[in-house]
C-alpha positions as CSV (number, residue, x, y, z in Angstrom):
1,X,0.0,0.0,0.0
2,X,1.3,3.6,-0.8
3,X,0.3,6.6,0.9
4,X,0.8,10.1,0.6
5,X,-0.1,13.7,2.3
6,X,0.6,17.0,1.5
7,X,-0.5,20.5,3.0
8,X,-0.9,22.0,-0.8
9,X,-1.2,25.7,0.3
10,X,-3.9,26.3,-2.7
11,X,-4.4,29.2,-4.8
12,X,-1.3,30.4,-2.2
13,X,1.4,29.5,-4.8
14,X,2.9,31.3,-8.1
15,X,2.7,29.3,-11.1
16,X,-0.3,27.3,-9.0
17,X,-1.3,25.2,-11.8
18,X,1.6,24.2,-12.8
19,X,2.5,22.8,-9.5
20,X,-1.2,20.9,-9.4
21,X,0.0,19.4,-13.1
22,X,3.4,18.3,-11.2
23,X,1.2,16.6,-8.2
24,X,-1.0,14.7,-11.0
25,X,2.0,13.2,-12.9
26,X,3.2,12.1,-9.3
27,X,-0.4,10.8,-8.8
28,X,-0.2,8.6,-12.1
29,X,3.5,7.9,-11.1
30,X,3.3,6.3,-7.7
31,X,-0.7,5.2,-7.8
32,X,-1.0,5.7,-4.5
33,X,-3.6,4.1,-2.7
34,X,-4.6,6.8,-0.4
35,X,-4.1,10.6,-0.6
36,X,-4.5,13.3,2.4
37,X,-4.6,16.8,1.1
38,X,-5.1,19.9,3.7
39,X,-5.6,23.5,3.2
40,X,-7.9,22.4,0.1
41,X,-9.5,25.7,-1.0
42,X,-11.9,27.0,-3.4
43,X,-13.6,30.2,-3.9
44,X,-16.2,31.2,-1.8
45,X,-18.3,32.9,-5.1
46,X,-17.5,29.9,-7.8
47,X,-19.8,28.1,-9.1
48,X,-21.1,24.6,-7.1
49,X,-20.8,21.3,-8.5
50,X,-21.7,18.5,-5.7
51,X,-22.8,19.1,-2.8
52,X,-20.0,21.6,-1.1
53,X,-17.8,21.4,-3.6
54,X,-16.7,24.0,-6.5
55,X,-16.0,24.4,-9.6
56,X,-12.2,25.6,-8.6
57,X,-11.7,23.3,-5.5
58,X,-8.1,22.7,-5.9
59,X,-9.2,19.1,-5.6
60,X,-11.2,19.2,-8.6
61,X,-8.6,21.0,-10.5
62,X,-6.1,18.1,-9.2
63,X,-8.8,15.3,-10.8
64,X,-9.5,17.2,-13.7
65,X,-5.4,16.7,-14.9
66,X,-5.5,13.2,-13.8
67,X,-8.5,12.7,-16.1
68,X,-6.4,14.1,-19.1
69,X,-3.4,11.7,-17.9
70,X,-5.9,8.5,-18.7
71,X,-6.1,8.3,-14.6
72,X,-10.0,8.5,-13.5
73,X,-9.7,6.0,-10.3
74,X,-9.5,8.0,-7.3
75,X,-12.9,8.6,-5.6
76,X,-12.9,11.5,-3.2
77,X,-14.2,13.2,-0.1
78,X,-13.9,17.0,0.7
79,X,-15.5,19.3,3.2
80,X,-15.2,23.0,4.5
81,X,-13.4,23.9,8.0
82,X,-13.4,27.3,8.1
83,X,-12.9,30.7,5.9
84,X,-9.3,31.7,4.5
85,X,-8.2,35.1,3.6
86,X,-11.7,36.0,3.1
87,X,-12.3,35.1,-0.2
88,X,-11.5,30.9,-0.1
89,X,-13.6,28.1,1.7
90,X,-10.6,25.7,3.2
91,X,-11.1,22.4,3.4
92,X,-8.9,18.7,3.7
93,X,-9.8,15.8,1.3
94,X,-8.9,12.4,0.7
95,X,-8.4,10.7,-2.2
96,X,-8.3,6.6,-2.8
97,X,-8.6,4.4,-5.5
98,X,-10.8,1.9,-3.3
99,X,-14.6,2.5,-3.1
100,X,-15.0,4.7,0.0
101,X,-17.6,2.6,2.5
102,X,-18.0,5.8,5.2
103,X,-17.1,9.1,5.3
104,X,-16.1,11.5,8.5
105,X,-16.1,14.8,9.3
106,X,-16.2,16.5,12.4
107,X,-14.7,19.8,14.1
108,X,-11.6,18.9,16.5
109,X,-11.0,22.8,17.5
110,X,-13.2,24.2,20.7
111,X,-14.5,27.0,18.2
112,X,-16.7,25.6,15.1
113,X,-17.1,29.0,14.0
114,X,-16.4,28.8,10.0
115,X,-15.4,32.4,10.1
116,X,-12.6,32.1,12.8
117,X,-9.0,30.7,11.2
118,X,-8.6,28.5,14.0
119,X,-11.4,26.9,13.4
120,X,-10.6,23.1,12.7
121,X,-11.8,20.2,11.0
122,X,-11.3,16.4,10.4
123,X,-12.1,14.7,7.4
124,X,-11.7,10.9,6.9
125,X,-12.7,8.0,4.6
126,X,-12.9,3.9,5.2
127,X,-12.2,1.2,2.7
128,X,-11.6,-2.0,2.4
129,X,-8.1,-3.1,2.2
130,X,-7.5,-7.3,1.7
131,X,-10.8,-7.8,3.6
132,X,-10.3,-5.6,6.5
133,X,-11.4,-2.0,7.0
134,X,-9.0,0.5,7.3
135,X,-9.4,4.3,8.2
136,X,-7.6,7.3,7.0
137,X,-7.8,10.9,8.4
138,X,-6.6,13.9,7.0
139,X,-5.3,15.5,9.6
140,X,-4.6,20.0,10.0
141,X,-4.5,20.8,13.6
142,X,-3.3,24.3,15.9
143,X,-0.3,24.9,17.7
144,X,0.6,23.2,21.2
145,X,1.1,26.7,23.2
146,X,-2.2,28.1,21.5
147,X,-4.2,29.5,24.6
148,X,-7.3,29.9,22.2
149,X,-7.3,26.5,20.3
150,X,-4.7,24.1,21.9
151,X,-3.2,21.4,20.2
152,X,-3.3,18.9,23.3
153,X,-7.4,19.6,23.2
154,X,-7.4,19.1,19.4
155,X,-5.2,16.0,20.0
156,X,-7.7,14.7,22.5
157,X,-10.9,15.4,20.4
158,X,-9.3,13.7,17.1
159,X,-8.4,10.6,19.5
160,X,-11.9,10.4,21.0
161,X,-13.6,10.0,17.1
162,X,-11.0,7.3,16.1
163,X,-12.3,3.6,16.1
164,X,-9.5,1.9,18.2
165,X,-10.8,-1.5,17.1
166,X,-10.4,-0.7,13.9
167,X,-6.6,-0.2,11.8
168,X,-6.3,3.8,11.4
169,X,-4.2,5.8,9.7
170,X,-3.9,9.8,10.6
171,X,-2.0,11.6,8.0
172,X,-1.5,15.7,7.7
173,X,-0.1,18.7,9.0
174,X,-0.2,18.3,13.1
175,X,1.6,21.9,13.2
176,X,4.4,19.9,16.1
177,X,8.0,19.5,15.3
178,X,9.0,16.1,16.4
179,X,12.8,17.6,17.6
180,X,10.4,19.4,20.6
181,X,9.6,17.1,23.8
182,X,6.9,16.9,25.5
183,X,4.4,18.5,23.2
184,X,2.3,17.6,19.8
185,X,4.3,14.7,18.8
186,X,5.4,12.8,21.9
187,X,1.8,13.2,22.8
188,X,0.6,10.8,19.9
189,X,2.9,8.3,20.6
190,X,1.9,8.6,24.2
191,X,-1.4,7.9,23.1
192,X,-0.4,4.6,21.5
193,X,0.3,5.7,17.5
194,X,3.1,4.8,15.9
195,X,5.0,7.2,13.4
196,X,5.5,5.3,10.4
197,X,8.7,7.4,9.9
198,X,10.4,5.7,13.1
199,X,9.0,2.2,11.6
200,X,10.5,2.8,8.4
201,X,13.3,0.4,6.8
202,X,14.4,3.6,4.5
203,X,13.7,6.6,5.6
204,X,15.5,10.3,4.5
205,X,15.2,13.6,6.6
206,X,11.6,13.2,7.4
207,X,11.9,17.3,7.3
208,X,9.0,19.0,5.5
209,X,9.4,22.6,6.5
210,X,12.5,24.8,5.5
211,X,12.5,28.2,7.3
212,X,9.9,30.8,7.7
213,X,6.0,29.8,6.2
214,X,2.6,30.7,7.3
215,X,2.1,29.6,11.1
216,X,5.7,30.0,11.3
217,X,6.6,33.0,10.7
218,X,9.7,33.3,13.1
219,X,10.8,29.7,12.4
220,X,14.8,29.2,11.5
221,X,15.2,25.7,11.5
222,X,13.7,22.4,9.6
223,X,11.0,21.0,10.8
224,X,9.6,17.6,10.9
225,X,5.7,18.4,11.3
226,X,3.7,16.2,8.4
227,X,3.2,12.7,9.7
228,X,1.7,9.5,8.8
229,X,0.7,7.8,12.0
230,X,-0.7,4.3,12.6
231,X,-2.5,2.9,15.6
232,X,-0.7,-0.4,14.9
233,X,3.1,-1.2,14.2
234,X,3.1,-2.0,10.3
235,X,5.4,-3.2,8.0
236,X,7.1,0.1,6.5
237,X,9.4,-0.5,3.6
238,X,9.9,2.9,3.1
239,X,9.1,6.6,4.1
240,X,10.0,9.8,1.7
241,X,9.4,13.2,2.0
242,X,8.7,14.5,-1.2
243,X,7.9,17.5,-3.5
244,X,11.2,19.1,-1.7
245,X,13.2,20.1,-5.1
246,X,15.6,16.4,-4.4
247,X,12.6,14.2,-4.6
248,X,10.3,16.0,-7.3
249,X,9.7,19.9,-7.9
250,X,8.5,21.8,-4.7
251,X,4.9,22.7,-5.0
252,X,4.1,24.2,-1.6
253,X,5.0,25.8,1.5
254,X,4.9,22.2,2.8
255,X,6.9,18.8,1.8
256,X,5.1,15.9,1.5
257,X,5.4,12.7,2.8
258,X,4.9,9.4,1.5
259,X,4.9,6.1,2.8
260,X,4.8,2.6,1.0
261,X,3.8,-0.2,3.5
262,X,3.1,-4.0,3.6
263,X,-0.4,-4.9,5.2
């Protein structure tokens, strides 16, 4: 199984959809299984499709260059967490070439006030994977030191959802560096998740953030913040980060990661 997540920083980046043709050759590249996106925007003022969703959801942009690359697989799930810049709906969305049996979405932040930036939500999808349902999360949480919107409530709330009896896989942007103790990151594997990083039989860096971005802004060093974690200890051939210039083009404020794993 291959997995992948990526904060894509949409309609944020020059020469945006250029980078969403670069992400689509990827896609058809390494037919991965499952896909986490976050900050997945569209315009508040386009024109609706399905349900939620619009005509310029960077999600549906992404689909639409797969469908002129021959690849029309990937069934979807997208939905709203709060307003960005004024003018964008944000979202998260999961992709997977497996028919999705249930979706999930629910708010992890204390505030579920659309209008507030802090405002968080959850968005997940099940399949079936060799007979056996599996869970995947996309995953864009706050800040551990937040006073307003802390990560450790966030943390707690996302936990609480999760079917434990069930495999599960929580994949995004969880905003804590893994070189800091005792916060965002050493709480999940307190909680009994394993990063599939540290399980890895190759493994590079693991870095994803280089220097100063949004939610950031003082930041000097690299930082290790996108994760793939599992509640089980899988079999991880090998973990990448990706989309950082070495490993394919950069495409957003954000590395990727992606993971290729035996089940």
């Amino acid at each position: 199984m291959k997995l992948l997540t990526l904060n894509c920083h949409a309609w944020q980046e020059e020469e945006q959809l250029e980078k969403i043709k670069t992400l689509a050759k990827t896609i058809k590249e390494n037919s991965y299984d499952v896909i986490a996106l976050q900050e997945v925007s569209q315009s508040v003022d386009e024109e609706q499709l399905d349900r939620n969703v619009k005509k310029d959801n960077y999600m549906i942009v992404l689909l639409d260059e797969l469908k002129k690359l021959g690849v029309e697989e990937y069934n979807y799930f997208w939905d709203f967490s709060h307003f960005a810049y004024e003018v964008y709906e944000e979202g998260l969305a999961i992709l997977t070439k497996h028919k999705i049996e249930k979706e999930y979405s629910f708010f992890v932040s204390q505030s579920e006030n659309t209008k507030y930036h802090k405002t968080r939500k959850i968005v997940g999808a099940k399949i079936t994977y060799n007979n056996e349902p599996i869970s995947f999360y996309s995953c864009h949480l706050g800040w551990w030191g937040d006073e307003e919107e802390p990560l450790k409530k966030q943390l707690d709330l996302l936990c609480s959802h999760v079917i434990k009896s069930e495999k599960v896989f929580l994949l995004g942007d969880f905003n804590s560096d893994a070189s800091v103790e005792d916060e965002g990151y050493d709480y999940m594997l307190a909680n009994g998740y394993y990063d599939t990083f540290d399980l890895a039989k190759e493994k590079d860096s693991g870095k994803t953030v280089i220097g100063k971005i949004a939610g950031w802004d003082k930041n000097k060093r690299d930082l290790r913040i996108d994760y793939i974690f599992s509640n089980f200890q899988c079999n991880v051939e090998k973990s990448n980060v990706i989309f950082n210039h070495k490993n394919k083009p950069i495409i957003s404020d954000h590395y990727g990661v992606e993971v290729e794993l035996s089940l």
